[in-house]
Structure formats: structure tokens, C-alpha cells
Phi, psi and omega in degrees: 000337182286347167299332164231043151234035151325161166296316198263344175293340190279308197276344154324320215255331181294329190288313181335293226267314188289313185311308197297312150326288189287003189241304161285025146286330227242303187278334194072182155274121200280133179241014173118311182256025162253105235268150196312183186254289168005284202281357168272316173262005157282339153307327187284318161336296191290283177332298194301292208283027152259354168266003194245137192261122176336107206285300175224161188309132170313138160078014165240161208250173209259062185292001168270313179313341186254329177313298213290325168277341172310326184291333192275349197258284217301317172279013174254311183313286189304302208286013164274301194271003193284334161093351186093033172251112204282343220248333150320261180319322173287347182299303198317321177261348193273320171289321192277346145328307212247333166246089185313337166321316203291125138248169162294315192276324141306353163266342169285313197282349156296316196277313140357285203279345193275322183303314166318304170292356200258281193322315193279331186291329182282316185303279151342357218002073152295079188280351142326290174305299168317301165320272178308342156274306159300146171276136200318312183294281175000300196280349165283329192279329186295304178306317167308305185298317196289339170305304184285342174294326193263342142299324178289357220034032182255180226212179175214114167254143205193130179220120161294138170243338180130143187285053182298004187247106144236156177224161176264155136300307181204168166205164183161145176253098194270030169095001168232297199231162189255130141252140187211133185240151192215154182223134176270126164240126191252159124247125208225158175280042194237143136261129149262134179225166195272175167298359197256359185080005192266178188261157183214358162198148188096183173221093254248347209223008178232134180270153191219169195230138168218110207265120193219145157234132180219141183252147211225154189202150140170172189259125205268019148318311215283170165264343174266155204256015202279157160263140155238164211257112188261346161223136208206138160200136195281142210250121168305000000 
């Protein structure tokens, strides 16, 4: 029996014993009703955000802070382009009531590309193009002129250069459609020439300044978001 109670084996068993002490001193003990260390720190979590007060509820954006600056961009805007003409600025809020789309300034820069698309598309007899922009009388009136040029064989030669000029006129709502008129002063490039190649209008090699007013419509009901042109008249 003395065989296994050696010194070294007695000091073996003393380090064990001592290790085993000091390591449950240290960590403690699980008794059952000790929740995973996962669910202690989703507690711990939970805990920290009742103590912190919210600037506004999670995962929604700030519509009065986006109301008020849109309103505040939208009254910089009509007092740019209305020029102090009050009767203007109120068409500009009387529209942007009823069509939250509506700025002054994206619309101009629409009422731009469209004017462009429009003179060149007549020049060209686009009627594709024409279509989609004009209002059915308009694009009939466009659509006539362009028939008689190609009965007559003539041709358009027409290069856009650019707008230095655009202004608004009018804005207005008339309880169906939002309307807004604008006048263009443009310059451009045209010849008209016969089947014969001669010019019968125009300068192919001279720039002309051409003055247009035109009123743009649609209804802010509609789901489609196009303006179409619904009058057009050239300005002396």
C-alpha cells in the first residue's frame, strides 16, 4: 500500500487539489437559473436602449424635417423665377398644391428639352416625337404644315444652337389641369430648300433668333407625369 503514497505522488495530488480551488474561486459556479452568456448580452442591450432617449422612432425618416425643407426650397424657387411678379408666384403655389411635381425650376429645365425636341422634330417631320408631346389639336396643326412641305418637296435643313432666353408668363390651376406658359426666345439654323436643292427660306449659313410662347398642361390626377403642349404661338 506505500507504494501510492509516495512524496511525489502526495505532492502530485497536493498541486491538483490546490489548482482545482483556486480555478472554482475564480470562475464560480453554474446553479441552473443562469441565463446563456447570448441572452445576457442581448439583456445587456435592451437595457442600454431604455436608457437612451430616442431622437425619432427607428427606421422612419423625418417627414416634418423633409416637409419643411422642401417648402422652404419650393418659396425660394417661385421668388426666383416669379421676378416679383405676384400674380406669377401665386399661379406657382396654386399649381404646386395640387401637383406635389411641380418646381419652377425643374420644370423649366424640362419645358427646355422638350422645346428643342419639339422645333427639331417639326423640322424633321418627326411625328413620332410630335405625338408625344402635343396635345391631338396642336400635333394636327404641326402634322398639316409638315405634309405640305412634303408635298411641296421641300426639305428643312435646321440646326438648334440654343436658348438664351426662356421666361415663364403664366402659371395656373383651372380645378382639372395645372397650366403653365412659357415663352422661348431661341436660336437656330434653317433652310428650306425645293427638290431642286434651292433655298426658298432661310440661311443655311446665318443664325435667327425665333420667339415662341407656348402653354404646357396636364392633369395632376393623372398617373402619368408628361406635360404636353397644348397652345403654341409665335411672339414678334
Amino acid at each position: 500500500m506505500d507504494e501510492f503514497f509516495d512524496l511525489p505522488t502526495l505532492i502530485v495530488i497536493a498541486v491538483a487539489v490546490f489548482v482545482l480551488f483556486r480555478l472554482r474561486s475564480v470562475l464560480g459556479t453554474r446553479i441552473g437559473t443562469e441565463r446563456p452568456s447570448v441572452e445576457r448580452s442581448k439583456s445587456a442591450e435592451l437595457g442600454r436602449e431604455d436608457t437612451v432617449v430616442p431622437i425619432r422612432p427607428r427606421g422612419t425618416a423625418a417627414p416634418d424635417l423633409d416637409d419643411d425643407r422642401r417648402a422652404r426650397k419650393l418659396e425660394a424657387e417661385i421668388e426666383q423665377f416669379a421676378h416679383g411678379d405676384a400674380e406669377l408666384a401665386a399661379g406657382f403655389k396654386a399649381v404646386a398644391d395640387v401637383d406635389p411635381t411641380f418646381t419652377p425650376k425643374s420644370f423649366l429645365d424640362g419645358a427646355k428639352k422638350a422645346y428643342e425636341m419639339i422645333v427639331t422634330g417639326f423640322a424633321t417631320g418627326d411625328r413620332i416625337t410630335l405625338k408625344n408631346l402635343l396635345e391631338k389639336d396642336v400635333f394636327d396643326g404641326f402634322q398639316h404644315a409638315i405634309s405640305e412641305r412634303e408635298a411641296a418637296e421641300q426639305t428643312i435643313d435646321f440646326t438648334f444652337v440654343g436658348l438664351p432666353k426662356v421666361e415663364y408668363a403664366d402659371a395656373e390651376f383651372d380645378s382639372k389641369n395645372v397650366l403653365v406658359t412659357v415663352r422661348f426666345h431661341a436660336e437656330v439654323v434653317s433652310a428650306t430648300r425645293d427638290k431642286d436643292n434651292n433655298l426658298v427660306d432661310g440661311n443655311a449659313d446665318q443664325v435667327q433668333t425665333i420667339a415662341d410662347e407656348w402653354t404646357f398642361a396636364r392633369n395632376p390626377k393623372s398617373r402619368n407625369p408628361n406635360w404636353k403642349v397644348i397652345a403654341t404661338s409665335q411672339l414678334d
